[in-house]
Steps between C-alpha positions, in 0.01 A plus 500: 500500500778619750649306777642545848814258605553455907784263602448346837814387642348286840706278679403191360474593101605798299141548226434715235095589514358723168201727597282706223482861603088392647733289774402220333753216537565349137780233597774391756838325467631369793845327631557368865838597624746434768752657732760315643660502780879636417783211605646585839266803533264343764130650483575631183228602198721576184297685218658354171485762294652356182245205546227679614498796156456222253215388679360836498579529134343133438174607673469819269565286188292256590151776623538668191498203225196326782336801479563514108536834472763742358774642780449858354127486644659527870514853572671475803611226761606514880626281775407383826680263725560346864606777708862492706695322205782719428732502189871716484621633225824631377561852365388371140180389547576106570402274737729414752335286800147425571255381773140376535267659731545268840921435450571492854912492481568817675478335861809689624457789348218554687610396803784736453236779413342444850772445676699844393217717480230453775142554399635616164239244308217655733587849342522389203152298507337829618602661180465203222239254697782226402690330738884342382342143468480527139617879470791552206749651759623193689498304145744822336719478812533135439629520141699755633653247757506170302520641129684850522582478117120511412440764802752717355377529135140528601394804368097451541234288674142420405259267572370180244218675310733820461773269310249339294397892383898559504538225265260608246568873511852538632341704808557400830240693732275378807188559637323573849326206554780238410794735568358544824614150605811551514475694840706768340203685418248761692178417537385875525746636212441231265897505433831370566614552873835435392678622820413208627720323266757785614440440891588102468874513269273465141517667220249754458549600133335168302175598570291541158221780427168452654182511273156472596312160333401635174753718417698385163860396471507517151477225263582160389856483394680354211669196670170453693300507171729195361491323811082490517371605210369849604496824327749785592186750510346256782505779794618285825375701792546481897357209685499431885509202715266217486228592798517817464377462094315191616272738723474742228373194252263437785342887555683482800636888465264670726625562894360257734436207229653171573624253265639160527720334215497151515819393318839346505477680890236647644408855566283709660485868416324811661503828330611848740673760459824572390622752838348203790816366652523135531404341857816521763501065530568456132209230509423611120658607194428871369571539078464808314175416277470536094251779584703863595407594853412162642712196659364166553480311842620113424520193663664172332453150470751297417494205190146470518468480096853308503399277780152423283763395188737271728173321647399479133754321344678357828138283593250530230615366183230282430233836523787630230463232291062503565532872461714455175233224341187685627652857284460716870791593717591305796497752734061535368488093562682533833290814664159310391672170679585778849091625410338204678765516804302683831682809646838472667552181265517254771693666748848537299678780533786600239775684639687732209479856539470684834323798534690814408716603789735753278775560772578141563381315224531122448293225482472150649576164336250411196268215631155355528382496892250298598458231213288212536607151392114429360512550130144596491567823715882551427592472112573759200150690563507563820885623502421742206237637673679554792752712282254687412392588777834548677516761210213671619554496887860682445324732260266586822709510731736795303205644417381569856829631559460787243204582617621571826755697338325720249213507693310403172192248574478281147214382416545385192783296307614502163683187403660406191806258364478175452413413819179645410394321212296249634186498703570346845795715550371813508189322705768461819679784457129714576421237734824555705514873531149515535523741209355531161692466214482558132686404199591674176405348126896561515622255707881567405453871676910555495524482114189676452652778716797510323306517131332795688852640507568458206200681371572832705816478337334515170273752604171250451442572881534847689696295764473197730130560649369564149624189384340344810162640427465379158648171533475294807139351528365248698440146514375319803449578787486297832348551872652368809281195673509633868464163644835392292661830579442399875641164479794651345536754766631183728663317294739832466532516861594121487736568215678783657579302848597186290735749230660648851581162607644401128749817522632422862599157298717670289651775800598153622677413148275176510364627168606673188299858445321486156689912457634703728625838434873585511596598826281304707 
């Protein structure tokens, strides 16, 4: 039997996930890891890079002898990752500075963007969909300004799931969908727009090639092959960035689908095409899709997987422990606790994420609103539910807002990471939009997508779509309860007037933002 690698580099955990060429998935190996925050560097997200490859190395070791099969099997492997982190390298290939996807350093770099060029990041937006929030060009221009001996042998630029390919094949290359983030890009052209670079005082010769998800670097290289066990005739093909292959592990590749990935963040995706030019407010995020002549409509929610995690092991360690005897995971024991808790658990309202607002984009304090001191109505299952929910309501909320946009009236939601594992879940997500929403058999939709890469690459699939087609199937499927979905309807009104009221609190520097983005 042959074998399909992906390597999903998320946020929270770099994992190695082995597919059979039928997209079944054979075994996972998994590692959670970190990004610090870089001394003195305030708002800072380093990507360790050192660190962070013998993890990915570990993770390969460690699928292949769980899997117990023999490396040569895996015909080819590619990469997928959180989108925005950026890695610099020197003329030779090596790594000189990193960053995870929401580093947030370059405060004054973009306040010195708007300040010198007026309306310059509204041009730019109309072209990439990207705003400079988390765009590569204020991060460049500040290792240009605080590390000008690392700006001045930088020689290329790619993103986290490109430098996991460069690192097995030697290649450094990007694609649409992830290279896209880096608001250097057009959305139209599905390239580089690197005047941009030009127009702002950066270099605009250290961008890579740009190949299509699919396309094949090369193969596995010698140092690689020590370092993880792989063959050298293991082809390592073209990836993309984690929604983008997480909505073509869902079916998501038609225009007008809608997807929403329920991981480490949130997002919710709309297919269109490629030559619409985002909306003139910047309320959403435009990326170039995995899929040639289509761009995807997105709106964000922050932490809501991370959040789950830092509930987890910050309140619940005795459902860890309960969890650990019973042989389930705690999360399973802690959604059937939230199961038997009515809707709008008891009147609390979380306050994490806002809704996207991509031109001026921050977020209140974290908090609970509302709690009760009764333990019968305020205690773990009622808070977990109401994260779950808060998930949700965001979700809506930027959802409504690409509608508007696109002009696209969904219907129906596909919904897959972990977030959709469980039963009750996906329950309030349908019952909050009001829409219906179905699951794949697939739950981990980003590596399947990225398996699916791999595949084209190998030639088992014509391309992408093909893949789709014979792979992603279906699983459960779940219809919104109207008299829920109207319940929720005012308890997102309530939310939204009690969220404004938690963001005037920090204007007033009364409370600490849970992220802003640099410049505001």
């Amino acid at each position: 039997m042959k074998y399909l690698l992906a390597i999903d580099a998320g946020t929270g955990s770099i994992r190695a996930v082995l597919f059979d060429t039928k997209g079944k998935q054979i075994e996972v190996s998994q590692q959670e890891w970190t990004h610090k925050e870089e001394q003195g560097v305030p708002n800072s997200m380093t990507f360790d890079c050192k660190t962070n490859w013998k993890k990915v190395c570990e993770c390969i070791v460690d699928v292949v002898k769980k899997a117990k099969i023999d490396a040569k099997d895996i015909i080819s492997l590619s990469a997928t990752s959180m989108r925005e982190g950026i890695v610099l390298y020197d003329k030779n290939g090596k790594e000189l500075w990193g960053v995870a996807n929401v580093d947030a350093r370059a405060s004054k770099e973009v306040e010195f963007l708007n300040k010198k060029f007026k309306n310059l990041e509204k041009k730019f937006y109309k072209t990439s969909g990207q705003t400079f929030a988390l765009g590569a060009l204020p991060r460049i221009l500040w290792v240009k300004n605080n590390l000008p001996n690392v700006y001045k042998k930088t020689a290329n630029v790619s993103m986290i799931s490109d430098w996991v390919l460069a690192k097995l094949s030697g290649q450094i290359a990007t694609d649409p969908s992830n290279g896209g983030t880096t608001g250097i890009f057009s959305l139209k052209k599905r390239k580089w727009s690197s005047k941009m670079a030009k127009e702002v005082g950066i270099k605009n010769n250290i961008f890579p090639p740009v190949l299509e998800s699919g396309e094949v670097l090369g193969t596995v290289n010698k140092e690689a092959s020590k370092q993880t066990g792989l063959c050298t005739d293991t082809l390592v093909v073209m990836g993309g960035g984690d929604v983008q292959l997480g909505s073509a592990g869902l079916g998501v590749t038609k225009l007008g689908q809608c997807a929403v990935i329920g991981g480490s963040f949130w997002q919710q995706v709309v297919n269109m095409k490629s030559n619409v030019t985002p909306p003139s407010n910047m309320s959403v995020r435009v990326n170039p899709h995995v899929i040639s002549g289509q761009s995807q409509a997105e709106g964000i929610t922050f932490f809501s997987g991370l959040i789950m995690r830092w509930f987890r092991d910050a309140f619940c360690q005795y459902q860890k422990d309960k969890a650990k005897h019973m042989n389930i995971d705690a999360y399973a024991l802690l959604e059937n606790m939230a199961s038997k808790v009515p809707v709008g658990s008891h009147g609390i309202m979380p306050i994490f994420s806002d809704d996207m607002k991509y031109g001026k984009w921050y977020h209140a304090a974290p908090s609970f609103i509302n709690l009760n001191i009764d333990p019968e109505i305020c205690n773990i299952a009622s808070m977990f539910r109401s994260l779950q929910e808060n998930a949700a309501i965001v979700s809506a909320i930027n959802l409504t807002k690409i509608e508007k946009f696109t002009k696209v009236n969904v219907d129906e939601i596909v919904f897959a990471g972990g977030a959709s594992k469980g039963q009750l879940w996906p329950q309030i997500l349908a019952d909050v939009t009001g829409k219906k929403v179905k699951i794949p058999i697939v739950k981990e939709a980003t590596a399947l997508g990225c398996a699916i890469c791999a595949g084209v690459g190998a030639g088992i699939y014509k391309d992408i779509d093909s893949g789709v087609t014979k792979l992603v199937k279906w699983d459960k499927k779940f219809k919104p309860n109207m008299k829920n979905h109207k319940k929720y309807q005012e308890i997102i009104n309530n939310w939204k007037k009690v969220y404004k009221s938690q963001m005037e609190l920090v204007d007033k520097n009364l409370t600490t933002s849970m992220w802003k983005a640099p410049g505001i």
